[in-house]
C-alpha positions as CSV (number, residue, x, y, z in Angstrom):
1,X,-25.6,-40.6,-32.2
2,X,-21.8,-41.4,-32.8
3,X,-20.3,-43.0,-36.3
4,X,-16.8,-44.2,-36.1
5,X,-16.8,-45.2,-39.7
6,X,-17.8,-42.3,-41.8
7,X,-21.5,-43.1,-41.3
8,X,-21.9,-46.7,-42.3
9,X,-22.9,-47.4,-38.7
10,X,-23.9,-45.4,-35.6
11,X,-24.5,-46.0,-31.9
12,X,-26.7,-44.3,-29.6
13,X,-24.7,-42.1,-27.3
14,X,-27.8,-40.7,-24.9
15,X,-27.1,-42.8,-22.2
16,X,-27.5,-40.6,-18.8
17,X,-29.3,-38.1,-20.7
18,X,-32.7,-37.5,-19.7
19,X,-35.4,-38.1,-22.4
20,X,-37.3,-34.7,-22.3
21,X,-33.3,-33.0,-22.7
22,X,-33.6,-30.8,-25.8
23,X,-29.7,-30.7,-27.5
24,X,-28.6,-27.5,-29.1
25,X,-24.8,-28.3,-29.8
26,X,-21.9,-31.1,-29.6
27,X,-18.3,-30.4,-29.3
28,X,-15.2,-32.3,-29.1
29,X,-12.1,-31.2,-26.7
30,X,-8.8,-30.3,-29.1
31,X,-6.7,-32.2,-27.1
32,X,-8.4,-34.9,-25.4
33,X,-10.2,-37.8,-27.7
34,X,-13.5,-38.4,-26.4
35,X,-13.8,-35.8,-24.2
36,X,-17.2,-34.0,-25.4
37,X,-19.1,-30.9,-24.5
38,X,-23.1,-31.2,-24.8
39,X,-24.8,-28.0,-24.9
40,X,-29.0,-28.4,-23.7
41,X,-32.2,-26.7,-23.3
42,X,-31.0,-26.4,-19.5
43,X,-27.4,-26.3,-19.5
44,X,-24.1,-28.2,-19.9
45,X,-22.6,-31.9,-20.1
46,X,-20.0,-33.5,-20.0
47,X,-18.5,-37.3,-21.2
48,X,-15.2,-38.5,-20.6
49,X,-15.6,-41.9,-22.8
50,X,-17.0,-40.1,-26.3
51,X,-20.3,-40.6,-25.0
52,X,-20.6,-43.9,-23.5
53,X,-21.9,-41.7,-20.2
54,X,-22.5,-38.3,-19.6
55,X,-22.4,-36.1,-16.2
56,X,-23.6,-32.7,-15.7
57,X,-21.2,-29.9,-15.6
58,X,-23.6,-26.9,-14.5
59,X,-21.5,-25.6,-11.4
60,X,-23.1,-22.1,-11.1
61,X,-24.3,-21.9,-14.8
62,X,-27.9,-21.0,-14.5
63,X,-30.6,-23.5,-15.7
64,X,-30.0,-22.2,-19.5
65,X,-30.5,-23.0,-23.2
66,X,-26.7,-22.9,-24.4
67,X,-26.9,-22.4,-27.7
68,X,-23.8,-23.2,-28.6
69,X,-20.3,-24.3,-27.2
70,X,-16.4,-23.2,-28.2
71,X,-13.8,-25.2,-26.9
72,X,-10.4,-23.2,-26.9
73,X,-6.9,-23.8,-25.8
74,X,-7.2,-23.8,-22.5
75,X,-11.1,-22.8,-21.6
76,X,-14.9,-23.5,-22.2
77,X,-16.7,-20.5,-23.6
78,X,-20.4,-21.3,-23.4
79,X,-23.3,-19.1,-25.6
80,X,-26.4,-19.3,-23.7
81,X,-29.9,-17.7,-24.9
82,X,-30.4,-14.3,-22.5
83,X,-27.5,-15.0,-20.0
84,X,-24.5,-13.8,-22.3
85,X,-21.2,-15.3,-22.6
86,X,-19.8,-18.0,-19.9
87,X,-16.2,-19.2,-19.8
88,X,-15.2,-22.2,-17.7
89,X,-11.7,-21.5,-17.5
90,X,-8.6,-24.1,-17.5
91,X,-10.3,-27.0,-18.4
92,X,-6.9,-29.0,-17.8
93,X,-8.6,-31.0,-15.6
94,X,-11.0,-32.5,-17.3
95,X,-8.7,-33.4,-19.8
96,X,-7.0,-35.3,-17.3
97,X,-9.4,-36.2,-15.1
98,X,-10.3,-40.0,-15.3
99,X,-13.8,-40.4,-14.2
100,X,-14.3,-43.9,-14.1
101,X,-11.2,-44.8,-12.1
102,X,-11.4,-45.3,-8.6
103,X,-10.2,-41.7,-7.2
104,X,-6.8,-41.1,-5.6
105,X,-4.1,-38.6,-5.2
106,X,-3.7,-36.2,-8.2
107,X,-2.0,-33.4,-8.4
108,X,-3.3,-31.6,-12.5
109,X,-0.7,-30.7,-14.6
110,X,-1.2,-26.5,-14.5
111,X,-2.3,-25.0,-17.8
112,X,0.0,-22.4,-18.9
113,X,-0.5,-18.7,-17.7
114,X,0.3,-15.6,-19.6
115,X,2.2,-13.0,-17.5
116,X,-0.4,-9.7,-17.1
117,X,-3.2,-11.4,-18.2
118,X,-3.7,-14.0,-15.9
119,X,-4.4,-13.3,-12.6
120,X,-2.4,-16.3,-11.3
121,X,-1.3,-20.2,-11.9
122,X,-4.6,-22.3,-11.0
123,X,-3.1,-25.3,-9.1
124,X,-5.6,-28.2,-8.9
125,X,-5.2,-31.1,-7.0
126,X,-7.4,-34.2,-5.6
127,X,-7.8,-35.3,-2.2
128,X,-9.2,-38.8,-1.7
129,X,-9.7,-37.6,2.1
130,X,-8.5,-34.9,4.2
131,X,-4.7,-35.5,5.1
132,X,-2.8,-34.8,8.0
133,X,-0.2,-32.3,6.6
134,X,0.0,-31.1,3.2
135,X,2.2,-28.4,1.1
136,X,2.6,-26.8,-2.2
137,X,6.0,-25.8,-3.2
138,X,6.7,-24.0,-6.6
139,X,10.4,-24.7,-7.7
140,X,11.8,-22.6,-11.0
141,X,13.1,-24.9,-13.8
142,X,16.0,-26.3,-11.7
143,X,14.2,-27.6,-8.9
144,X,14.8,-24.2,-6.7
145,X,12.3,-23.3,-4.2
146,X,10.1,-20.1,-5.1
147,X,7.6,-20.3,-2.7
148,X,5.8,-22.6,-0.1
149,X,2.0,-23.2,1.0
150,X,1.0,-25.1,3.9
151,X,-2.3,-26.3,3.8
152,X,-5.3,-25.8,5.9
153,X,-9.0,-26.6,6.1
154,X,-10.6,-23.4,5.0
155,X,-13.9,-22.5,6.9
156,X,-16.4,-21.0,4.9
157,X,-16.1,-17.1,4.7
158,X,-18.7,-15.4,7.2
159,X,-19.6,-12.1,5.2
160,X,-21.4,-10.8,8.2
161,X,-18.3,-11.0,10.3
162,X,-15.7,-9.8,7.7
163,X,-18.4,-6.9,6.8
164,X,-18.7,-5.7,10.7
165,X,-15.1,-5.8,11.2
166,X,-13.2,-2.6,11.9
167,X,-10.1,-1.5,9.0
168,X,-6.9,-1.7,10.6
169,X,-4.1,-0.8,8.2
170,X,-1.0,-2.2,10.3
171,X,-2.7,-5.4,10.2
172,X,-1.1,-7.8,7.5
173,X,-2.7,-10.2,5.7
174,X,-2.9,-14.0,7.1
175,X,-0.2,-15.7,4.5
176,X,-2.3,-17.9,1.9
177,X,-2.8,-21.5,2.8
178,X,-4.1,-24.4,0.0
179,X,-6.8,-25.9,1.1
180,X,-6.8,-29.4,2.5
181,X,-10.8,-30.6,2.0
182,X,-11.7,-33.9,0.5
183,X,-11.9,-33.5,-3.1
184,X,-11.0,-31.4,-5.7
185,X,-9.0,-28.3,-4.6
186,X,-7.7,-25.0,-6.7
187,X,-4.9,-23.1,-5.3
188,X,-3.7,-19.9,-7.4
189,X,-0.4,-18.8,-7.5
190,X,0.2,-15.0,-8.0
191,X,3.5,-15.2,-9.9
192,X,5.3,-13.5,-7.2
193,X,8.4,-14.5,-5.4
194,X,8.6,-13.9,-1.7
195,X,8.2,-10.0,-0.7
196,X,11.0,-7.8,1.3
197,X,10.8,-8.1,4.8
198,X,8.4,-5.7,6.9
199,X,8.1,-5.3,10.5
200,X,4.7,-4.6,12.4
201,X,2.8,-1.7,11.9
202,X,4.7,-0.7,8.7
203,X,3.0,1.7,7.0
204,X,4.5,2.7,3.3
205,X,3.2,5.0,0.9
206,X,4.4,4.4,-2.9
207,X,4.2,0.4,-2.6
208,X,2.5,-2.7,-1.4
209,X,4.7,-5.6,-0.2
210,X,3.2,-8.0,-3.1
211,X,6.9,-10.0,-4.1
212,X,8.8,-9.7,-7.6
213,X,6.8,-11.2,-10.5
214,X,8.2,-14.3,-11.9
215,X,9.6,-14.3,-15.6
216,X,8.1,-16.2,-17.8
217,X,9.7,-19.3,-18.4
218,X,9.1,-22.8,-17.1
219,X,8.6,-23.7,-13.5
220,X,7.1,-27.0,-11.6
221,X,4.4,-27.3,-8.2
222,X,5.3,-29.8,-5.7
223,X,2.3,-31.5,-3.4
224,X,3.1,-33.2,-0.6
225,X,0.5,-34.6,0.8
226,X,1.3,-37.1,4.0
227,X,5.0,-38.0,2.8
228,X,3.8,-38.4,-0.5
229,X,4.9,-36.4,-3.5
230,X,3.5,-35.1,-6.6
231,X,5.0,-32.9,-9.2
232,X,4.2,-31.6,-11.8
233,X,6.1,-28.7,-14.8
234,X,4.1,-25.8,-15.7
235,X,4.7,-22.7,-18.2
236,X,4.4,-18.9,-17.4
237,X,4.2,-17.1,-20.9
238,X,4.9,-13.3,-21.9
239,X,2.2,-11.6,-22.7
240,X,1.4,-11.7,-26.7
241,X,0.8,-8.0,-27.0
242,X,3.6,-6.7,-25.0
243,X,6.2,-9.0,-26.9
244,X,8.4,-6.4,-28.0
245,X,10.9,-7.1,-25.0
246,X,12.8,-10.6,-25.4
247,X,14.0,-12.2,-22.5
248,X,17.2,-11.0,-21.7
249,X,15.0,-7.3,-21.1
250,X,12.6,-9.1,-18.5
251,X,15.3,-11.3,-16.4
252,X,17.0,-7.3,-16.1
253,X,14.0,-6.4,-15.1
254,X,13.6,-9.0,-12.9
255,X,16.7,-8.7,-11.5
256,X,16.7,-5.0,-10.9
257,X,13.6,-5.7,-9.1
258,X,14.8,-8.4,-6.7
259,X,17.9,-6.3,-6.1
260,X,15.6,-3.2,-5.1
261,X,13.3,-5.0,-2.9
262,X,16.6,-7.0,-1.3
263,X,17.6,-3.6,-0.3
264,X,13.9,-2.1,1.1
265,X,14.8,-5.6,3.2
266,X,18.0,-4.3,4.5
267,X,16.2,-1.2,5.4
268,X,13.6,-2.7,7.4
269,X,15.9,-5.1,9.1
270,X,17.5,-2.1,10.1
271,X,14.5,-1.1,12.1
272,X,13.8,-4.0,13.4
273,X,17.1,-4.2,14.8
274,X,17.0,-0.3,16.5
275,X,13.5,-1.7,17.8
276,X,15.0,-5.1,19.3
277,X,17.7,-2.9,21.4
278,X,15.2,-0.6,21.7
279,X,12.7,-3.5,23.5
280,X,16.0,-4.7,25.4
281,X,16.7,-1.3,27.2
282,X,12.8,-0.7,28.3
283,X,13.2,-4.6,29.8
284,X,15.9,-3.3,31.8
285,X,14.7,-0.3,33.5
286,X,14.0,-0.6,37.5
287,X,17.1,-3.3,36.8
288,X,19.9,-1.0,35.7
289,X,21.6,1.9,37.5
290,X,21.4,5.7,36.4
291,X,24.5,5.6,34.7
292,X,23.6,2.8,32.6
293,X,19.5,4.3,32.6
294,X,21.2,7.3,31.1
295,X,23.4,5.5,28.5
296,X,20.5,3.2,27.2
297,X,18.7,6.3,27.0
298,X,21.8,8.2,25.1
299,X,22.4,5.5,23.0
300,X,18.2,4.9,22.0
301,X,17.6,8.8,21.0
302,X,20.8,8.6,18.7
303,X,19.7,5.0,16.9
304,X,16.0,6.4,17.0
305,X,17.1,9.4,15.3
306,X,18.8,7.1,12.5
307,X,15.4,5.1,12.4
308,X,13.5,8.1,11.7
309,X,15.7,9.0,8.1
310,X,14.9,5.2,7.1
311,X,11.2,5.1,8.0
312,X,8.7,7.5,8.8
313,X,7.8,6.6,12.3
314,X,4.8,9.2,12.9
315,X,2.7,6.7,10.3
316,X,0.1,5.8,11.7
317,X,-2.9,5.2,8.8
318,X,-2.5,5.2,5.3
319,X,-3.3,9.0,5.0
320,X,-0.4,9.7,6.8
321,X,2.3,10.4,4.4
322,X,0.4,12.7,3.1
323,X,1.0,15.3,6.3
324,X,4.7,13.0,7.2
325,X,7.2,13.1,4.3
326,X,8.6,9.9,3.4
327,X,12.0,8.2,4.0
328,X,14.6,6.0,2.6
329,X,12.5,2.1,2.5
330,X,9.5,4.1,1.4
331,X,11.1,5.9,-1.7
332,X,13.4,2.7,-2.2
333,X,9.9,0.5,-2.3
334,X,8.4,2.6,-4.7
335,X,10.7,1.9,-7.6
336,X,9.7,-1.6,-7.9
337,X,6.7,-0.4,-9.2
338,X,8.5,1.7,-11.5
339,X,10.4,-1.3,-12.6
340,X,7.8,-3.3,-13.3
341,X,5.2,-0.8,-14.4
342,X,6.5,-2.0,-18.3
343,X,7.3,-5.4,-19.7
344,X,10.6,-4.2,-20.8
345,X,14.5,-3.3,-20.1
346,X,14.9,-1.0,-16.7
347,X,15.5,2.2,-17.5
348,X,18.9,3.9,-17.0
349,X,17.1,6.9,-14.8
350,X,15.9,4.2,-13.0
351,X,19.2,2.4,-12.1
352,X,20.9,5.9,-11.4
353,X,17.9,6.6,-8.3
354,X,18.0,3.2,-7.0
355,X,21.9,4.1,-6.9
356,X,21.4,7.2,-5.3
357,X,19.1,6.0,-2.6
358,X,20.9,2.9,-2.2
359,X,24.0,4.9,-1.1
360,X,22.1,7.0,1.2
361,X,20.7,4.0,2.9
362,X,24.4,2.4,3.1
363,X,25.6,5.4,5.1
364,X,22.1,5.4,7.6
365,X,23.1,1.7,8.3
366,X,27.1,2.6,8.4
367,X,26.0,5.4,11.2
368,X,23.9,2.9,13.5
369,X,26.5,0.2,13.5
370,X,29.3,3.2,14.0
371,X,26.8,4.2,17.3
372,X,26.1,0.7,18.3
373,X,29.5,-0.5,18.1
374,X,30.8,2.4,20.0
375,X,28.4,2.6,22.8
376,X,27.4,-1.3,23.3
377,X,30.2,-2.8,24.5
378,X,31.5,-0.1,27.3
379,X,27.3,-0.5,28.5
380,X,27.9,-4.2,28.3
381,X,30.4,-4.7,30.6
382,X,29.0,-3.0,33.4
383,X,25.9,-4.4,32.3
384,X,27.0,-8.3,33.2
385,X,29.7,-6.4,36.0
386,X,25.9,-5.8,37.6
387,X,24.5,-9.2,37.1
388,X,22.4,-8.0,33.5
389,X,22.4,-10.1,30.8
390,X,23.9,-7.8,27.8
391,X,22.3,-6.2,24.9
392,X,22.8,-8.3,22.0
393,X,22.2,-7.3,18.5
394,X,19.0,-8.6,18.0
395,X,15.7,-7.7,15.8
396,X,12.7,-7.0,17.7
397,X,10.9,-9.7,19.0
398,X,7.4,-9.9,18.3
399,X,4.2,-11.5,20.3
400,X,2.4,-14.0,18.3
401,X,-1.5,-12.6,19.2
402,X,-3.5,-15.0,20.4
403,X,-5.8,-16.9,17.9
404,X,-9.6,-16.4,18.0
C-alpha cells in the first residue's frame, strides 16, 4: 500500500504483482521519485511510476527470497536468504529510463567512476533497431577526442572455439567495438587514452601496450548513431583512499606518462621504418644489379644492426627475454608502469632514467637517418637511371589477413 498524506489515505500498489508473491522489503531510489525496489519470496522488482506497475528485474539473480534491499549512490546491493550478497551495479539507467514511453534513441548519462576502483566507464545506450553505422567517441572536457569505437554486431562468444584455439603471443588483440544490437547496449571504457604504436610480432617484456590512464576530471561520450548525435558529460573521480596527491601531482603524472609512451612510439616507428626499406630492397632482388644487390645489402646489415639496439629482434614468445636481453622501447615501456604504479607526483629517479634512455634512443635514431641519408640517394639514382622505382622512406607495409 502507498499513503501520500501521512496515512489518512492509502492506495493499493500490487498491481502486476502476482497474488501468491510473498514481500520481504520496499525501497525507494535516492535520486529518482518513484522509482522503487521490491524485494520477494523469489526475487526482485521494479516500478518506475511509485507503484502504479511493477516489472521484474531478476536478470541472472537466482529464484531467491531477498530479504532485504540497499539502494546506494550509484548501485543495488540485494540480501538474499543462502545466496549472499548481490550488487546490480550503475543503476543510472533506471533512473533514467522511462518505461512507459514509446522507446527511441538514448544514449544514459554515465555514472561517475572512481579511478583504481572501477574497472571502466559503463556506457549505456538504446537502440530502437539495429543501425547502419554507429560510434562512440569519448571527448575530455573541451570537446577533444580521446578515443573512438565503431560499432559492430557482436556474435555470441563460442567457448568451444576460443578454448581449442592455439596461444599466439604476436597476435594482437581485435580493437574493441560497441555493440550495435536492438536494445539496450553497455560499452565500458577502460580509462585509457590511445597506446604507443607497435608493429607486428612485437614482443616486449616489462609492459603491455594498454594506453595512459585518464585523470580524473570531467569528460563527455558521443553516440552517433546513423547521422544522429547524442552526448552526454560524465565524471572520472580519484580514488577516496589514495587522496593524498592533488591534481596538479596526477596531470604530472599523466604527463610524464604520455611523454614516455610518445617516445616507446618513436622507437617503434623507427622499426617499422628499417623494416619498410627493409621490405623494399627484398622486392627488388632479380630486378637490381650486383652493384646495387650489394648496396641494399650494405646499407640493410648497417640499419639492421641499429634495429637490433632498439628492439630485441630474436623475440619470439613471451619467454624470450628471459634468454635475449632487452633494448631501448622495451626498457623505455617499462617506466610507464613505474609511473603509474602510484597515484602520486613522478619521482625525480624516474625523470632522470627516462632522460637517460631517451638520449640513448635520440642518438640510435640520429645514426639510421645519418646511414640512410648517406647511402639512399647515391642507390637511388642509379636505381631510377635502371628503370626502378626508388626507395622511399617508408614504414613497413603490412598485409591485412584475410577474415574468417
Amino acid at each position: 500500500m502507498r499513503t501520500t498524506d501521512y496515512g489518512a489515505t492509502w492506495t493499493d500498489i500490487a498491481n502486476g504483482i502476482p497474488v501468491d508473491e510473498v514481500t520481504r522489503s520496499i525501497r525507494e531510489d535516492l535520486v529518482r521519485l518513484g522509482l522503487l525496489f521490491l524485494g520477494t519470496e523469489r526475487g526482485v522488482w521494479t516500478s518506475f511510476d511509485a507503484g502504479e506497475s511493477w516489472h521484474k528485474l531478476q536478470r541472472n539473480l537466482p529464484a531467491v527470497q531477498v530479504s532485504d534491499l540497499v539502494v546506494t549512490e550509484r548501485d543495488l546491493v540485494i540480501g538474499t536468504h543462502g545466496r549472499s550478497f548481490w550488487v546490480m551495479d550503475n543503476i543510472g539507467v533506471l533512473r533514467q529510463l522511462d518505461a512507459g514511453a514509446d522507446r527511441a534513441l538514448q544514449l544514459f548519462e554515465p555514472a561517475f567512476t572512481v579511478r583504481g576502483v572501477d574497472p571502466g566507464v559503463a556506457i549505456d545506450y538504446f537502440l530502437p533497431q539495429q543501425p547502419e553505422a554507429l560510434t562512440l567517441e569519448i571527448l575530455d572536457a573541451d570537446g577533444g577526442l580521446i578515443r573512438k569505437f565503431d560499432g559492430k554486431l557482436k556474435e555470441p562468444e563460442d567457448k568451444d572455439k576460443k578454448k581449442d584455439e592455439v596461444y599466439d603471443p604476436t597476435k594482437k588483440d581485435p580493437p574493441p567495438t560497441a555493440n550495435i544490437k536492438a536494445g539496450l547496449n553497455r560499452f565500458t571504457w577502460d580509462m585509457r587514452y590511445p597506446g604507443f604504436t607497435d608493429f607486428p610480432g612485437m614482443i616486449l617484456w616489462t609492459s603491455r601496450n594498454n594506453g595512459i590512464r585518464a585523470v580524473p576530471g570531467q569528460y563527455q561520450v558521443r553516440l552517433t548513431v546513423d547521422g544522429e548525435v547524442l552526448t552526454k558529460p560524465f565524471e572520472i573521480r580519484v580514488d577516496p583512499r589514495a587522496d593524498l596527491a592533488d591534481a596538479a601531482d596526477l596531470e604530472a603524472r599523466f604527463e610524464l606518462a604520455n611523454a614516455i609512451s610518445a617516445k616507446v612510439s618513436e622507437a617503434n616507428e623507427a622499426v617499422l621504418l628499417v623494416r619498410g626499406i627493409k621490405q623494399q630492397f627484398a622486392a627488388l632482388e632479380g630486378k637490381a644489379n650486383r652493384t646495387d644487390i650489394d648496396a641494399m645489402a650494405s646499407i640493410g646489415e648497417a640499419i639492421s644492426t641499429i634495429e637490433g639496439r632498439i628492439y630485441q629482434v630474436n623475440n619470439q614468445s613471451r619467454q624470450d627475454p628471459l634468454n635475449f636481453p632487452i633494448q631501448l622501447n622495451d626498457k623505455i615501456a617499462g617506466l610507464v608502469g613505474v609511473v603509474e604504479s602510484a597515484e602520486a607526483r613522478p619521482t625525480d629517479q624516474t625523470r632522470e632514467v627516462f632522460a637517460r634512455l631517451s638520449a640513448r634512443l635520440d642518438s640510435e635514431l640520429a645514426q639510421l637517418e645519418g646511414v640512410l641519408d648517406a647511402a639512399l640517394p647515391s642507390l637511388n639514382e642509379r636505381l631510377v637511371a635502371s628503370g626502378l622505382e626508388p626507395i622511399e622512406r617508408r614504414a613497413l607495409i603490412v598485409e591485412e589477413e584475410p577474415s574468417t
